[in-house]
LOKE-567434 format. One record per atom (N, C-alpha, C, O): residue in three letters; z, y, x. Coordinates in steps of 0.1 Angstrom, whole numbers, plus 5000, padded with zeros to 4 digits. Atoms other than C-alpha are relative to their C-alpha. Example, Ala and Ser with C-alpha at 12.3 -4.5 7.8 and 13.67 -1.06 7.14 Angstrom:
BEGIN
ALA500049885009ALA507849555123ALA500050125009ALA500750125019SER500049894991SER507149895137SER500850114992SER500950224997
REM end
This chain:
BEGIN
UNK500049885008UNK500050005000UNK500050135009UNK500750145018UNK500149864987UNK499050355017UNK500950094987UNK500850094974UNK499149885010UNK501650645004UNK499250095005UNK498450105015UNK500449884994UNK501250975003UNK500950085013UNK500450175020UNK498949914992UNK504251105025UNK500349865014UNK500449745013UNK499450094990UNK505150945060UNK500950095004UNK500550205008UNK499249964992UNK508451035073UNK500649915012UNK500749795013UNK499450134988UNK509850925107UNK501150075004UNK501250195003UNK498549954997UNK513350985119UNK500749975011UNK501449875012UNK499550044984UNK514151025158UNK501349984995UNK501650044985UNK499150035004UNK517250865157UNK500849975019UNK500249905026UNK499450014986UNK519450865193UNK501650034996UNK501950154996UNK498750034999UNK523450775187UNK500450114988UNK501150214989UNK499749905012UNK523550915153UNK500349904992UNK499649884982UNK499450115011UNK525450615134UNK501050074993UNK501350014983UNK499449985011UNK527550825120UNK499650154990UNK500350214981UNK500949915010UNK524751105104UNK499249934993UNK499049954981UNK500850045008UNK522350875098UNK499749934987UNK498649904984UNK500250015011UNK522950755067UNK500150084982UNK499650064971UNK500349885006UNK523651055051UNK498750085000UNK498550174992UNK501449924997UNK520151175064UNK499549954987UNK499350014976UNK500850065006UNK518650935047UNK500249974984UNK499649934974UNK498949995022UNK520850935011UNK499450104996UNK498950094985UNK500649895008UNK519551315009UNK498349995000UNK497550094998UNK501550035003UNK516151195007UNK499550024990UNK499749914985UNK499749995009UNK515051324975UNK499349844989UNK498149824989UNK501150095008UNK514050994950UNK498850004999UNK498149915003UNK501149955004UNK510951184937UNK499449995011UNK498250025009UNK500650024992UNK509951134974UNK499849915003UNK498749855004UNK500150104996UNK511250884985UNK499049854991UNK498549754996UNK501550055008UNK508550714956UNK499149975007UNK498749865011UNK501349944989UNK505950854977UNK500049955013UNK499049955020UNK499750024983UNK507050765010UNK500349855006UNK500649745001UNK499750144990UNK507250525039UNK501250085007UNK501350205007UNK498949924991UNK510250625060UNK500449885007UNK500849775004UNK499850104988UNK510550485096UNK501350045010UNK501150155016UNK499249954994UNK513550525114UNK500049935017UNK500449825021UNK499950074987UNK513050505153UNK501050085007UNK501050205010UNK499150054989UNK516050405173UNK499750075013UNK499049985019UNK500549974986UNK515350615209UNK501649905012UNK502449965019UNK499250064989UNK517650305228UNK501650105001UNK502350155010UNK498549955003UNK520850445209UNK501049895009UNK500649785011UNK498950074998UNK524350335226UNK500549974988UNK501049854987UNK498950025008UNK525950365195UNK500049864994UNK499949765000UNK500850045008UNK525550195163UNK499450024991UNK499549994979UNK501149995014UNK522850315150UNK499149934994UNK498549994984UNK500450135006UNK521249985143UNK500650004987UNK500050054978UNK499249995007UNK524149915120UNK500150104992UNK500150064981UNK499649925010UNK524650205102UNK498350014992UNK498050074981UNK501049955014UNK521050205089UNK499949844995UNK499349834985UNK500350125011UNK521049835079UNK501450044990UNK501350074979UNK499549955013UNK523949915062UNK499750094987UNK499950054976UNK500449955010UNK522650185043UNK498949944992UNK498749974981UNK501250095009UNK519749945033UNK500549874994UNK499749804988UNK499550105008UNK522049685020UNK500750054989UNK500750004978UNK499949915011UNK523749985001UNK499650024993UNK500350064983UNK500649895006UNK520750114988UNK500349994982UNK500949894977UNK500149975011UNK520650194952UNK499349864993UNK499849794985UNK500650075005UNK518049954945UNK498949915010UNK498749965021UNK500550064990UNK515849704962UNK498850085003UNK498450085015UNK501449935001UNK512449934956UNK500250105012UNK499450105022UNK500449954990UNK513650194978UNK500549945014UNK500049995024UNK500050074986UNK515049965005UNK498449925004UNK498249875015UNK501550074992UNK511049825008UNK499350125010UNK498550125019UNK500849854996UNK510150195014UNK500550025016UNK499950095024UNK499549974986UNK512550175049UNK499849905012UNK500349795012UNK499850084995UNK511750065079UNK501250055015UNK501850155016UNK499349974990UNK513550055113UNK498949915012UNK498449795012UNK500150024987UNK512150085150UNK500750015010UNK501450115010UNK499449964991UNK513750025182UNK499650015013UNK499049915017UNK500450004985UNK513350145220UNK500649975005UNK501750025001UNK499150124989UNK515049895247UNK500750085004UNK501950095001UNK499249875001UNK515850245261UNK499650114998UNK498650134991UNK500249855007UNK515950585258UNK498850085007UNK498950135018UNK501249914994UNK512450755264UNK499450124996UNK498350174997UNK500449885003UNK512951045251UNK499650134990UNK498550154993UNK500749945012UNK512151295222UNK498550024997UNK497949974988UNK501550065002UNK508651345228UNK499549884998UNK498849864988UNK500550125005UNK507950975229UNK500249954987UNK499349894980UNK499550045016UNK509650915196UNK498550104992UNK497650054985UNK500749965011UNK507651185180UNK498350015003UNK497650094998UNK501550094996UNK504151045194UNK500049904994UNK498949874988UNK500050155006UNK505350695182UNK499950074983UNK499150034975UNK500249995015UNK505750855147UNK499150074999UNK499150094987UNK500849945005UNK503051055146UNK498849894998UNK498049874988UNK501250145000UNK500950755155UNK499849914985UNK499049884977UNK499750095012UNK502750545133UNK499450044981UNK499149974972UNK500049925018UNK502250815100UNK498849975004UNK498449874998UNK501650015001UNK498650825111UNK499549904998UNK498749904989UNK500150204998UNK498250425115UNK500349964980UNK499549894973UNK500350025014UNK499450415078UNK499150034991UNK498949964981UNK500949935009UNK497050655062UNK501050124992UNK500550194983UNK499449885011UNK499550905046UNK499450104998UNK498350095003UNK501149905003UNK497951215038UNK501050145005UNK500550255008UNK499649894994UNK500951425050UNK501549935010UNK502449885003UNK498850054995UNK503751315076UNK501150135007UNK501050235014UNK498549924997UNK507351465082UNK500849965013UNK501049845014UNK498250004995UNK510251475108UNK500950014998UNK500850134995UNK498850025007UNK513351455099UNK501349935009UNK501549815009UNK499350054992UNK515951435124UNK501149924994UNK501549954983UNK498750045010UNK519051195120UNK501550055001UNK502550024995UNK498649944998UNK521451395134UNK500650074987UNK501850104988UNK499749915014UNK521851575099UNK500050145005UNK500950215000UNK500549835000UNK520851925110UNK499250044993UNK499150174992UNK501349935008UNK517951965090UNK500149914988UNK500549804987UNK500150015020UNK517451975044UNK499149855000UNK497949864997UNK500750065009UNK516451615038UNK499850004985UNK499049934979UNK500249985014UNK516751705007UNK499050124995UNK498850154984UNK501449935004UNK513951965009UNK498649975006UNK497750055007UNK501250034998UNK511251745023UNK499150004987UNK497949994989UNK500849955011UNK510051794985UNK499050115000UNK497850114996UNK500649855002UNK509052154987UNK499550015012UNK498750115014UNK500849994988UNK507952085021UNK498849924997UNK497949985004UNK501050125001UNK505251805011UNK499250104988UNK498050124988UNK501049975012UNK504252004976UNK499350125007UNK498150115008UNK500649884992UNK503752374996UNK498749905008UNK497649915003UNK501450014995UNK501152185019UNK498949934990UNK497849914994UNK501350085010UNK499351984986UNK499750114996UNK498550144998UNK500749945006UNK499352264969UNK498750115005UNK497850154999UNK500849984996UNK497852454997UNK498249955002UNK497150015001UNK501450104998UNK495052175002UNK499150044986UNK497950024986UNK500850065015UNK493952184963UNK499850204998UNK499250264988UNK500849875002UNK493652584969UNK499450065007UNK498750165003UNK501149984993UNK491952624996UNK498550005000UNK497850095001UNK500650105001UNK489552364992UNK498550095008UNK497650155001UNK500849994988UNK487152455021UNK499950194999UNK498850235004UNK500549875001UNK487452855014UNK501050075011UNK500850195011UNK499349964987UNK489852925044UNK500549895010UNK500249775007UNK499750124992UNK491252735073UNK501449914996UNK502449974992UNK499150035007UNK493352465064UNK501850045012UNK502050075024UNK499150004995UNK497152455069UNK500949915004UNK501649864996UNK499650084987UNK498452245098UNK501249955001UNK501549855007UNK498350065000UNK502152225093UNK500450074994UNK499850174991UNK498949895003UNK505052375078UNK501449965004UNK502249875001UNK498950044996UNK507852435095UNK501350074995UNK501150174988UNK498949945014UNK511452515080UNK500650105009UNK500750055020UNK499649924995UNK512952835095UNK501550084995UNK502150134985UNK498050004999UNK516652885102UNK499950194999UNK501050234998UNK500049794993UNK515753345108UNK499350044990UNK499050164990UNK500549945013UNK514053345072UNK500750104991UNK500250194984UNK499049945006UNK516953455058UNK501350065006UNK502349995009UNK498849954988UNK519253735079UNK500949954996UNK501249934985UNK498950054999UNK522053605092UNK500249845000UNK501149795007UNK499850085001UNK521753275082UNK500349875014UNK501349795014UNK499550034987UNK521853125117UNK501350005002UNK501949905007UNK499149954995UNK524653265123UNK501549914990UNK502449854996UNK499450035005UNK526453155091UNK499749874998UNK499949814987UNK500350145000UNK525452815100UNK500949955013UNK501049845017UNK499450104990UNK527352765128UNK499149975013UNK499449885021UNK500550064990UNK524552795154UNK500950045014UNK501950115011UNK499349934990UNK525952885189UNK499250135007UNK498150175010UNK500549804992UNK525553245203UNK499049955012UNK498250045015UNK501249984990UNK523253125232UNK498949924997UNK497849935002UNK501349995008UNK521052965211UNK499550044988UNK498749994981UNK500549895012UNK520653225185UNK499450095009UNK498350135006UNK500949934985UNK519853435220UNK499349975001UNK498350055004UNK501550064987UNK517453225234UNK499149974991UNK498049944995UNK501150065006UNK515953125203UNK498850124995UNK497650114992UNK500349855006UNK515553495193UNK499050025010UNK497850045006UNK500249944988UNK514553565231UNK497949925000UNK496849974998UNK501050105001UNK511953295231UNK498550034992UNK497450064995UNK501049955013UNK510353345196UNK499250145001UNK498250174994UNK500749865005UNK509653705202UNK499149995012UNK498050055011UNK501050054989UNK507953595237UNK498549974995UNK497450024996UNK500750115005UNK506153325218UNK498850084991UNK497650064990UNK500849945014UNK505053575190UNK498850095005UNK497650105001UNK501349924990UNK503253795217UNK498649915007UNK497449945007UNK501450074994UNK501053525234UNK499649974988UNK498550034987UNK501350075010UNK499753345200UNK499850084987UNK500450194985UNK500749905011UNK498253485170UNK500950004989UNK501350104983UNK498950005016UNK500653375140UNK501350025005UNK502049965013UNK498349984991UNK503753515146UNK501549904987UNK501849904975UNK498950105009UNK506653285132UNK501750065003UNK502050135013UNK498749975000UNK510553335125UNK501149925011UNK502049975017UNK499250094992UNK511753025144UNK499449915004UNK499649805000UNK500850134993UNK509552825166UNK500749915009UNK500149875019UNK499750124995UNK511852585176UNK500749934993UNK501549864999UNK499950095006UNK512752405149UNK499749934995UNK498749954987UNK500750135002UNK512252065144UNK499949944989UNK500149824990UNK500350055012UNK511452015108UNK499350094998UNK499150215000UNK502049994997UNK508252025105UNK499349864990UNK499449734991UNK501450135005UNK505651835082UNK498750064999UNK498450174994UNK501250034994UNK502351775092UNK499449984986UNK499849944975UNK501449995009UNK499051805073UNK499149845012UNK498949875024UNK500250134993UNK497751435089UNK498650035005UNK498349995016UNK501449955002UNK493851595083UNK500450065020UNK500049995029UNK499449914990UNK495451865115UNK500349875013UNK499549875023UNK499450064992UNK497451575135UNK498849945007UNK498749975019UNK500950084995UNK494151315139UNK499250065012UNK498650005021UNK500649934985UNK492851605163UNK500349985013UNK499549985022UNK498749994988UNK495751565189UNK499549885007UNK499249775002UNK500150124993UNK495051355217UNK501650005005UNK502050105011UNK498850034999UNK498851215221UNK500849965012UNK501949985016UNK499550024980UNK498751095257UNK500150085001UNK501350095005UNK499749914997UNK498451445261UNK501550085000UNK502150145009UNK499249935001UNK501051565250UNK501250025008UNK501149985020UNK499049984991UNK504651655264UNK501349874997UNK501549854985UNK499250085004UNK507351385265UNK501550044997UNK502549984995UNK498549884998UNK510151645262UNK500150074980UNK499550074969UNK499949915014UNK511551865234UNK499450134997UNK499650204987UNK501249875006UNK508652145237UNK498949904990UNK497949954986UNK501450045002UNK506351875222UNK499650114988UNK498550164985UNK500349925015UNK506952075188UNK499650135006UNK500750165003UNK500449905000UNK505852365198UNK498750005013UNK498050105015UNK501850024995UNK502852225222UNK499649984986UNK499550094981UNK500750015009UNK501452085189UNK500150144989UNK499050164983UNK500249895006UNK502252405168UNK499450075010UNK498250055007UNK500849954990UNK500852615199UNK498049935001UNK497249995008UNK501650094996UNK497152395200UNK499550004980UNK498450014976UNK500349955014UNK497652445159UNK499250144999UNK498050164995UNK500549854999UNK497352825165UNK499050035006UNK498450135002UNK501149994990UNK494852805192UNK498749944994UNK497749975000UNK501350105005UNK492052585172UNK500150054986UNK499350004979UNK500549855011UNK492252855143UNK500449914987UNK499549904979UNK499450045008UNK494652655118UNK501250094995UNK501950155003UNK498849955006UNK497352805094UNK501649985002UNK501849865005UNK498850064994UNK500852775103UNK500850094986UNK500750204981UNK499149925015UNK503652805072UNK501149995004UNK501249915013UNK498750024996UNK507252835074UNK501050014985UNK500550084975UNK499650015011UNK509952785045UNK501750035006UNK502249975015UNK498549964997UNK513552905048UNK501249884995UNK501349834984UNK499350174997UNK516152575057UNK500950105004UNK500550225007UNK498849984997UNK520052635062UNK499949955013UNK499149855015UNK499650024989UNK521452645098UNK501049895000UNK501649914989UNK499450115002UNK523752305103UNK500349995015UNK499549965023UNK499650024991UNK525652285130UNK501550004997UNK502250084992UNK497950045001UNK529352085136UNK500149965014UNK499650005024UNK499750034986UNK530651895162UNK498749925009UNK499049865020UNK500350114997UNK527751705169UNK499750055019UNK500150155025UNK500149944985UNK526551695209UNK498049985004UNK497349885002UNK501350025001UNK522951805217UNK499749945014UNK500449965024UNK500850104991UNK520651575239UNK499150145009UNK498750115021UNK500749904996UNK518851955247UNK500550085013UNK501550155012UNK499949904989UNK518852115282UNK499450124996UNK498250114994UNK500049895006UNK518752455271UNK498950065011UNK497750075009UNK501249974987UNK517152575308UNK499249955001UNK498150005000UNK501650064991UNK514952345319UNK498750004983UNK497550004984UNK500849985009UNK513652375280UNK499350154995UNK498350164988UNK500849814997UNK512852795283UNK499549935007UNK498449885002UNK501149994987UNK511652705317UNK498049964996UNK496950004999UNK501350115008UNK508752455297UNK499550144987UNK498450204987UNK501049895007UNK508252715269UNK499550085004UNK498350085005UNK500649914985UNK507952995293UNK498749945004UNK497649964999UNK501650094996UNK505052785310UNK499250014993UNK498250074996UNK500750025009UNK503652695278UNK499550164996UNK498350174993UNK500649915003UNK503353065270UNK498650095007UNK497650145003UNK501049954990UNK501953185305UNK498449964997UNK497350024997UNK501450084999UNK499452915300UNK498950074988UNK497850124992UNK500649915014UNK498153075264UNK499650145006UNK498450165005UNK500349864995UNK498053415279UNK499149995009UNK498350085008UNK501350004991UNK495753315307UNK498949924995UNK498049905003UNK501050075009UNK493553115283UNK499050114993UNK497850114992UNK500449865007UNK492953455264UNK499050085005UNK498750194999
REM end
């Protein structure tokens, strides 16, 4: 059976978010959807906490809709979201998502994330360029960052960054570094995947190569979510990479 929606869900020592990720899933999607949860060679148990939630589930229908991947070890964020990009494409869906499992980002608004890009497609319909992604933006709404709990040097750097970012490419965006994001699949099949970065700029190489090849870029206002968890993100050596990524645009120009 091909759906319409592919979600995939980097998953790295998140046994005790990830079942919560995947509960705010909205039904009316989860319908629609394949949802793959890959394992990046967690310590924890995040094995366990997602078969549990699939012996939990509500009903057997939506435990057929989940699967689970695992990596022996840990290779990384980029690789994860290469394998799912692959993977959503390999199925046929017509639009695929991210959806981390840390519980930082609205699974419960991958709805209004998936209808904003149909409805886009069914009004366009070849009379502008289509739209490539939509990503959810924490700086949509002042302050909200802030009353999210992000930390003061990544509300700096993200600010610092973004307004860099906004100068080299043509669409200027509120928050280009966040990782909820769904994909227009039409957009993705362009990407050569080897290419890409094995790190945590990949999102913003593939929105960056969006903007460059004369695609639409949308953004939708998502709450800031931040508790105790502990991030996997080198904050330096990940400027240092965007930085690059910008230079490089600017001398392409």
């Amino acid at each position: 059976m091909i759906f319409d929606y592919f979600i995939f869900v980097p998953a790295y020592n998140v046994a005790a978010t990830l079942a919560g990720v995947l509960g705010r899933i909205p039904p009316a999607v989860m319908e629609r959807a394949q949802v793959l949860v890959i394992d990046d060679g967690s310590k924890d148990d995040t094995r366990g906490a997602y078969e549990m939630f699939v012996g939990a589930a509500p009903n057997t229908k939506n435990a057929a809709h989940l699967e689970y991947m695992r990596f022996e070890f840990n290779r990384g964020y980029g690789a994860v979201v290469k394998c799912g990009i692959s993977e959503g494409l390999r199925s046929g869906a017509k639009y695929i998502a991210c959806l981390h499992g840390d519980g930082q980002y609205p699974a419960e608004q991958l709805g209004e994330f998936f209808a904003h890009l149909e409805t886009a497609d069914i009004s366009s319909a070849g009379n502008s360029p289509a739209i490539a992604l939509v990503q959810g933006s924490r700086r949509l709404v002042p302050g909200a960052a802030r009353a999210g709990n992000m930390p003061l040097h990544k509300r700096i750097g993200g600010a610092f960054l973004t307004a860099i970012e906004n100068i080299a490419f043509r669409q200027k965006l509120t928050d280009r570094h966040s990782g909820f994001i769904v994909y227009n699949a039409e957009f993705l099949k362009t990407l050569d995947l080897a290419k890409l970065s094995p790190s945590f700029d990949i999102d913003l190489e593939i929105i960056s190569i969006a903007d460059a090849c004369g695609y639409r870029l949308a953004e939708l206002p998502i709450p800031t979510r931040y508790a105790d968890e502990k991030s996997n993100l080198n904050v330096v050596t990940y400027g240092l990479r965007v930085l690059r990524q910008v230079l490089r645009r600017l001398c392409l120009r």
